[in-house]
C-alpha positions in Angstrom: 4.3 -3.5 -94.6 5.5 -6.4 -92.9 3.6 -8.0 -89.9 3.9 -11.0 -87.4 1.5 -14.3 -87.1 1.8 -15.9 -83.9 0.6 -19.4 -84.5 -1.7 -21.7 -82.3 1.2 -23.8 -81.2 3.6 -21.3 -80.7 1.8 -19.7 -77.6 3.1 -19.9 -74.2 0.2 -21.2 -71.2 -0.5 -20.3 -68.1 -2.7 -22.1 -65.9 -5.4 -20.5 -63.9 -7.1 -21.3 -60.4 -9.7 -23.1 -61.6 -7.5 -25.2 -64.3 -8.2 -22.8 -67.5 -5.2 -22.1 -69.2 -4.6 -18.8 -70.9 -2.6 -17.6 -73.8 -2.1 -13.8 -74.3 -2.3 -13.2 -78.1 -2.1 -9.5 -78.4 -1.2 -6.8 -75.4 -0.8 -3.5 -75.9 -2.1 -0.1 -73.7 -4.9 0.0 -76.2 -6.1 -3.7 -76.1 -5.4 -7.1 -75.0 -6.6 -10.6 -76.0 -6.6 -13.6 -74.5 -7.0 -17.3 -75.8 -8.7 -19.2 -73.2 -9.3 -23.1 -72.6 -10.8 -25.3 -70.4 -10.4 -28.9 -70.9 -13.0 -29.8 -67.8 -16.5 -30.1 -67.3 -18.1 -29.4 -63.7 -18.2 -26.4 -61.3 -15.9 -24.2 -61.0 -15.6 -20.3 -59.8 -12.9 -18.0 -59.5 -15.2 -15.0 -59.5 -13.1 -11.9 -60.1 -13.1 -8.7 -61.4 -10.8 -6.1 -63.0 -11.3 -2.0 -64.1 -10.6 -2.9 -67.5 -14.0 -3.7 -70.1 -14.0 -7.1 -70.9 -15.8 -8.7 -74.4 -16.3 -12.8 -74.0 -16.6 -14.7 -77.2 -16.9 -18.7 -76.9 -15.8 -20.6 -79.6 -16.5 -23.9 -78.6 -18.3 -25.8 -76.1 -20.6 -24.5 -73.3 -20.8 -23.7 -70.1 -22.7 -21.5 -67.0 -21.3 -18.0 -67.3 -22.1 -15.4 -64.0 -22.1 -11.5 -63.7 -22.7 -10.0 -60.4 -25.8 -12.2 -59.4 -27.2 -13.3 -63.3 -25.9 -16.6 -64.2 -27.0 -17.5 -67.6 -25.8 -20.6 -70.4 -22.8 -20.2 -73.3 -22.1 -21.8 -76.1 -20.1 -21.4 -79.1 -20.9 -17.9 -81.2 -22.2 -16.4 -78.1 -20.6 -12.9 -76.7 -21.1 -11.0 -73.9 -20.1 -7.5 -72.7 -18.7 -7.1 -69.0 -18.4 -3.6 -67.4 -15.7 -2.8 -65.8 -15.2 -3.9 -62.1 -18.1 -6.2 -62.5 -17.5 -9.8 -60.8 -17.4 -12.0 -63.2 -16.9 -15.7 -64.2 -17.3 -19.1 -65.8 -18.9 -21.1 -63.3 -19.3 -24.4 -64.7 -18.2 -26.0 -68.2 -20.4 -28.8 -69.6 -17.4 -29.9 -72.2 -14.0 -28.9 -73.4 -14.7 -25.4 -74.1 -12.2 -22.6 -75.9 -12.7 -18.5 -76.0 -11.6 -15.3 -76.3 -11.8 -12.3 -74.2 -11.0 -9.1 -75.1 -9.8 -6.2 -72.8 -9.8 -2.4 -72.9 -7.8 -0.6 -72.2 -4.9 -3.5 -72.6 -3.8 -5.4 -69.1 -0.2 -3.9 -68.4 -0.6 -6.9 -65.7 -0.9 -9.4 -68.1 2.1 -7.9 -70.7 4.6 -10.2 -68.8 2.2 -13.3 -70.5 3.0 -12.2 -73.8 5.8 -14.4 -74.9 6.1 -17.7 -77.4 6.3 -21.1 -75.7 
């Protein structure tokens, strides 16, 4: 059985509204994952939301995290669940902070994001 590694540098970026940049890892119909990033610190908000269940897990750093109307503090090793077609977001970082999020189903709209750099 032969599989593929993507490696850390070998992911293509895109940058979101509020400065995040994002790296799709793995998209398929079943699942996707996405690398995230933020280098800032500071407010930010680019509440959203999406049908698709959503699993957070911060890596590093720390930061203000909001669903709905419940804000409530990350940091690295924590992990949170978001329903689907909850408004959601990170809205402030207090340092360089790194994470992955996990969808289900996958994010046909995000498929286009799965490339190399």
């Amino acid at each position: 059985m032969s599989f593929e590694i993507i490696h850390k540098g070998e992911m293509k970026s895109v940058v979101m509204p509020d400065g995040a940049l994002r790296s799709i890892v793995a998209c398929d119909r079943d699942v996707t994952l996405a690398y995230m990033r933020s280098e800032r610190s500071g407010d930010v908000d680019s509440t959203h939301s999406h049908p698709h269940r959503q699993v957070v897990y911060v890596m590093q750093g720390a930061g203000r995290f909001k669903i709905g109307d419940d804000v409530q503090e990350l940091k690295a090793g924590d992990c949170v669940s978001i329903p689907s077609n909850a408004p959601h977001c990170f809205v402030r970082f207090f340092e360089h902070t790194e994470w992955l999020e996990f969808f289900a189903p996958g994010r046909e709209d995000l498929a286009h994001e799965f490339t190399r750099a």
